[in-house]
N, C-alpha and C positions, 0 to 999 in steps of 0.2 A: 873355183879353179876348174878347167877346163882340160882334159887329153883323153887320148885313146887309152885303150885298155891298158898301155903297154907303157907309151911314153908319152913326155909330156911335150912343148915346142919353148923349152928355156931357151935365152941365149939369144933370142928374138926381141920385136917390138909388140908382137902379140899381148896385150893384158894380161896382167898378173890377175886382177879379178876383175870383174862385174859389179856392179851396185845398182840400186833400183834407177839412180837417176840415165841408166844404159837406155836407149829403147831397140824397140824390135828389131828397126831396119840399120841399127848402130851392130848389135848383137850378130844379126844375120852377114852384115860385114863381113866382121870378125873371124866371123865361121869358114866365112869361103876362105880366107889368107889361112886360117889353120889348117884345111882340105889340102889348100897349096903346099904349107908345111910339110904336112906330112906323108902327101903324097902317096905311093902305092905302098907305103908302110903301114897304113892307117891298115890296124889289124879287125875294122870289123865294128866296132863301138866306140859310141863317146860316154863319158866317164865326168860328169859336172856336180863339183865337190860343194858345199855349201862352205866361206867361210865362219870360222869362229875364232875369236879372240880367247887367246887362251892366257891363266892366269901364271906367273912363274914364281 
C-alpha cells in the first residue's frame, strides 16, 4: 500500500497494491497519478506498506 503520511487516495483507480510482477516504469506511473492525487496535500512523505495476509 501506498500514501502519504496522512492520507491515503481511496475512492480512486489508483492500485490497491503492487506485486512483483509491477515493473519500475509501471510503478513510476503510478506515482506520478498519486502526486496528482494528492496534490499540495501531500504532507511531506510517502509511506509504502508491505502487504500481509492475515489469518482470521
Amino acid at each position: 500500500m501506498i500514501k502519504d503520511y496522512v492520507k491515503s487516495v481511496k475512492g480512486t483507480d489508483f492500485p490497491k497494491f503492487f506485486d512483483k510482477n509491477t515493473t519500475q516504469d509501471e510503478l513510476d506511473n503510478w506515482m506520478n497519478v498519486f502526486y496528482k492525487y494528492r496534490g499540495n496535500l501531500l504532507t511531506g512523505g510517502i509511506c509504502v506498506k508491505e502487504f500481509l495476509p492475515l489469518k482470521f
